[in-house]
GUVOMI-878606 format. One line per 10 residues: number of its first residue (from 0); their letters; for each residue x, y, z of C-alpha. Coordinates in steps of 0.02 Angstrom, whole numbers, plus 32768, in hexadecimal, padded with zeros to 4 digits. Layout:
NUM	A	X Y Z; ... $
REM end
This chain:
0	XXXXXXXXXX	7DE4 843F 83ED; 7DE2 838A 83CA; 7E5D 8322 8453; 7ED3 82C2 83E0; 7ECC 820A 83E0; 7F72 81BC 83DE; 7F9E 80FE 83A9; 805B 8118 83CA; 80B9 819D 83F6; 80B7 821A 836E $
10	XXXXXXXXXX	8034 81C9 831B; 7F65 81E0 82EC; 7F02 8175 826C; 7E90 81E1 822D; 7E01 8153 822D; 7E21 8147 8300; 7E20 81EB 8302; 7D77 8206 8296; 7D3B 8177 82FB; 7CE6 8124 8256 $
20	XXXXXXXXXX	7D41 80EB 81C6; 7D66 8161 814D; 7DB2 80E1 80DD; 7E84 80B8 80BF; 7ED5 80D2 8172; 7F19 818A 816F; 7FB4 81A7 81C7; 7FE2 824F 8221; 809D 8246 826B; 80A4 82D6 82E0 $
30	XXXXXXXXXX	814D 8311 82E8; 8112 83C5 8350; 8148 8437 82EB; 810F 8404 824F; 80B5 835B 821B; 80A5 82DF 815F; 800C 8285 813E; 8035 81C6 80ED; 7FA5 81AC 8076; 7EF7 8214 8075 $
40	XXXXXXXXXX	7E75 81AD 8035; 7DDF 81BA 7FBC; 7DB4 827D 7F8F; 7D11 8262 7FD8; 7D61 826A 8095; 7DE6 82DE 806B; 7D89 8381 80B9; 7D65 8317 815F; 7E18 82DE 8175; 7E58 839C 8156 $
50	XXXXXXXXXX	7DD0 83C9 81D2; 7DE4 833E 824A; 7EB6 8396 822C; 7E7B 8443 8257; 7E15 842A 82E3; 7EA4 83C1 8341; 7EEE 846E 8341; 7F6F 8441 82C5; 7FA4 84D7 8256; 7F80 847E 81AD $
60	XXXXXXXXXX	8020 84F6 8158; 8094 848B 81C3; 805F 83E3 8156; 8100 83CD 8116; 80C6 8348 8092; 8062 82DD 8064; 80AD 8215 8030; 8043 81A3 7FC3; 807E 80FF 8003; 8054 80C9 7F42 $
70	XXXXXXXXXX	7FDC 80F3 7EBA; 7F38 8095 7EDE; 7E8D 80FE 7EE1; 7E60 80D4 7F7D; 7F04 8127 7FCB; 7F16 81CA 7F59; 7E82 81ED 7F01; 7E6C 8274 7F6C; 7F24 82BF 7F7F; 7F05 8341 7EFA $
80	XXXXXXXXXX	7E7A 838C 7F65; 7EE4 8376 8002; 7F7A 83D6 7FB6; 7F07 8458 7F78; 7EC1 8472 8034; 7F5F 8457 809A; 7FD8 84C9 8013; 8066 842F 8026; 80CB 83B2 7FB9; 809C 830E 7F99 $
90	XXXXXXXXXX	811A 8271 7F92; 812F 81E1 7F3A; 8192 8156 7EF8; 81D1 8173 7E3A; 8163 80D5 7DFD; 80DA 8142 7E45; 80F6 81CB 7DFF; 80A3 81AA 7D3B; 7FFE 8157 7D86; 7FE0 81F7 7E0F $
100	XXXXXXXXXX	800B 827C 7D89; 7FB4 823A 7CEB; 7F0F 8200 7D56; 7F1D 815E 7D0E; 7E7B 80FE 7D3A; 7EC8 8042 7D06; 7F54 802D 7D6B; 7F1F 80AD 7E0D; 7E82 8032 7E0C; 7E0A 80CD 7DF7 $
110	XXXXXXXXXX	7DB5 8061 7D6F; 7D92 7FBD 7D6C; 7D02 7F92 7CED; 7CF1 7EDC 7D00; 7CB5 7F10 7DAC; 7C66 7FA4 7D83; 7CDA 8024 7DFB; 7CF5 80B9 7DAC; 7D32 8158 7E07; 7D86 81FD 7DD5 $
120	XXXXXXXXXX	7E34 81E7 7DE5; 7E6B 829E 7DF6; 7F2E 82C8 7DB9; 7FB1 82FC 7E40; 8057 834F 7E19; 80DE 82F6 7E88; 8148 8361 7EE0; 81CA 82FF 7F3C; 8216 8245 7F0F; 8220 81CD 7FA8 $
130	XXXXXXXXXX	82C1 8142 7F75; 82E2 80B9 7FE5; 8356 80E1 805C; 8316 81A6 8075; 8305 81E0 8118; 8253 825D 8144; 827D 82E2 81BC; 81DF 830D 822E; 81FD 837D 82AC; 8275 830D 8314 $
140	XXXXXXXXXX	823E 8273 82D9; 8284 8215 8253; 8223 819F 81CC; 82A0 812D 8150; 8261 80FB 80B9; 824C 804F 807C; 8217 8016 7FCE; 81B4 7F89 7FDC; 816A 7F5A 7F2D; 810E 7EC0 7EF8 $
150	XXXXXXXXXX	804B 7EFA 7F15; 8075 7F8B 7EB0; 813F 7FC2 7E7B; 812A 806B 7EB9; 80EF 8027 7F62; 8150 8071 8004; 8160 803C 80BE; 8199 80B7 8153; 8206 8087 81D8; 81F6 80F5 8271 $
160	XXXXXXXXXX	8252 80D8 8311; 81F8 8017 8350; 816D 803A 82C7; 8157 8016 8205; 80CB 8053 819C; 80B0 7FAA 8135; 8045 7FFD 80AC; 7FE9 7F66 805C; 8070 7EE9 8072; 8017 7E88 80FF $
170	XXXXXXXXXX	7F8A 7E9F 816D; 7F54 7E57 8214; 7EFF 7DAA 81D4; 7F93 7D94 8151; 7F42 7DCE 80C8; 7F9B 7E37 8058; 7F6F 7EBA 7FB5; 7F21 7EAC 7F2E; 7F8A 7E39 7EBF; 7F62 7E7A 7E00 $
180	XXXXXXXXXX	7FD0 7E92 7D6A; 7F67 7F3E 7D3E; 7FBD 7F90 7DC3; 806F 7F45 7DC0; 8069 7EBB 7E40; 8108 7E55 7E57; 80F4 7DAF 7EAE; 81AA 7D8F 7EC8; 81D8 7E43 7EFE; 813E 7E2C 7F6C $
190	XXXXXXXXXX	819A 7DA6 7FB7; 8223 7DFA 7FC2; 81C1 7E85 8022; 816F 7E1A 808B; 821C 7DC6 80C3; 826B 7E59 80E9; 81E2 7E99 8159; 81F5 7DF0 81BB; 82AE 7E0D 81C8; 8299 7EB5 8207 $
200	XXXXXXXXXX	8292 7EDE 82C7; 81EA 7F4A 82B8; 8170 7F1D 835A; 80D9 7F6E 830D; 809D 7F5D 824A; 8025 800B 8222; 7FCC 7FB2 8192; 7F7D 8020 80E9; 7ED2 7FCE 812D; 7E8E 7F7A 81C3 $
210	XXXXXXXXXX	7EE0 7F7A 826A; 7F9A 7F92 82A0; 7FCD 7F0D 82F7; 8076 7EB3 835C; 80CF 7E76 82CA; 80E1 7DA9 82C3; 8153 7D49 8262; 80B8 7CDB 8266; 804B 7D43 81FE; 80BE 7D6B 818D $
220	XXXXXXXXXX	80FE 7CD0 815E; 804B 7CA7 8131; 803A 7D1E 80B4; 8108 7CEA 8078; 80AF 7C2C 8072; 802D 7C65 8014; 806E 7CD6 7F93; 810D 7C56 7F6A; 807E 7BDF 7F1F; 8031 7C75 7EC7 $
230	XXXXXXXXXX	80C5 7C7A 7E50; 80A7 7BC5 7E25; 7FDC 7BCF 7E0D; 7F8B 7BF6 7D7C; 7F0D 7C6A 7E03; 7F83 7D06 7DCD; 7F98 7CF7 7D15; 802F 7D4D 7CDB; 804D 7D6B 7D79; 8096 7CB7 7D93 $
240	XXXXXXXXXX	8149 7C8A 7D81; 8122 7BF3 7D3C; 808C 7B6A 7D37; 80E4 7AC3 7D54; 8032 7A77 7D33; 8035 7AC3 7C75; 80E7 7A9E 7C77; 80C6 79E5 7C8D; 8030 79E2 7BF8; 80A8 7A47 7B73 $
250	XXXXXXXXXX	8111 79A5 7BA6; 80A6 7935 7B6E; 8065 7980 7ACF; 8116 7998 7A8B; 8124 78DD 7AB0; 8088 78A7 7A6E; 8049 7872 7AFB; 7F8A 7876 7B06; 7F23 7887 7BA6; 7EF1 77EF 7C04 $
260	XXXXXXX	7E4B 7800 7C35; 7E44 775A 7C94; 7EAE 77A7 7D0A; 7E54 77D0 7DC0; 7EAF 7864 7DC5; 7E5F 78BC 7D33; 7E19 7955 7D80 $
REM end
């Protein structure tokens, strides 16, 4: 039997536990009598994890579900497989729920042909909608649901006692996910995210990827800094809420104004 290597109370990360990384942090929330897994990774690692499971002596028919924090490859390619070994439901957000059960390659990132990525993307019935607002019984312990979109709309946060399970809202060195209209990103409701994590009284973040770490106002209001210029930059396309810069040339066009290229500040 493998000893089981807690970060919190009632908590493993499956990449500690492996003691390699296996890929998207994997959360196991131990309530004793049964236990959920938030997120599963690539299907590539998916018979290690359920092994890694098994020999921590858990009895794998006690998984009471499994929660996709949002529909992204590298969270739930593999929760088909995983549902298929540990005979349990899988949970999701409703704006999840169309990308996980049609296998859609575009916006769960399985394909990406400008950069050459593409993986299967294997279909997964969803058994069980997670709302903001829902409260997870595990065991004795209770996990509240919070929807968090704006990296994706489907994405979802956990609250859990003096712990939150961020997802891909914000990591340790303020970065943040993936930002990309394929997938449904939402600068604004990102911000809106974001802010509402910095309001909240959490003392540990328990990231999608990378380390958990003490939240700090400071970190997130880095990322908040950051992403309120995105919506004004041209960087994220239709992203943007509006491009003062193109504003100010559809200006002068309309009143006839031709560029002065003796100006210094032509750039």
């Amino acid at each position: 039997m493998l000893a089981r290597k807690y970060i919190f109370p009632h908590v493993i990360e499956m990449n500690y536990q492996a003691g390699r990384r296996l890929g998207v942090n994997v959360y196991l929330i131990d309530g004793g009598s049964e236990f959920i897994l938030i997120d599963v990774g690539f299907l590539d690692t998916i018979d290690e994890i359920v092994d890694l499971i098994r020999k921590m002596d858990f009895n794998l028919s006690t998984c009471k579900m499994i929660i996709a924090t949002h529909a992204d490859a590298d969270h739930i390619q593999g929760v088909a497989r995983a549902k298929e070994l540990l005979k349990t439901r899988v949970a999701a957000h409703p704006d999840s729920v169309e990308p996980l059960e049609s296998g859609d390659e575009i916006m769960t990132y399985a394909t990406i042909k400008a950069q050459g990525i593409k993986i299967l993307m294997p279909p997964c019935k969803i058994d069980i909608l997670l709302n903001e607002g829902d409260i997870i019984e595990v065991g004795a312990l209770k996990v509240t649901v919070w929807h968090t979109p704006g990296h994706t709309s489907g994405q979802l946060s956990f609250k859990m006692g003096n712990l939150l399970f961020s997802g891909d809202n914000i990591y340790k060195d303020s970065c943040v996910g993936v930002i990309d209209a394929h997938h449904g990103s939402d600068i604004p409701r990102f911000l809106e995210s974001l802010e509402r994590i910095k309001r909240d009284n959490a003392e540990f973040l328990l990231p999608s990827h990378g380390p958990v770490f003490r939240r700090d106002n400071r970190i997130l209001q880095k990322a908040i800094d950051r992403l309120t210029e995105y919506q004004h930059m041209a960087d994220f396309g239709t992203l943007c809420i509006d491009w003062p810069l193109l504003k100010e040339w559809e200006k002068d066009v309309m009143e006839g104004r031709m560029p002065d290229i003796s100006r210094s500040d032509m750039t």
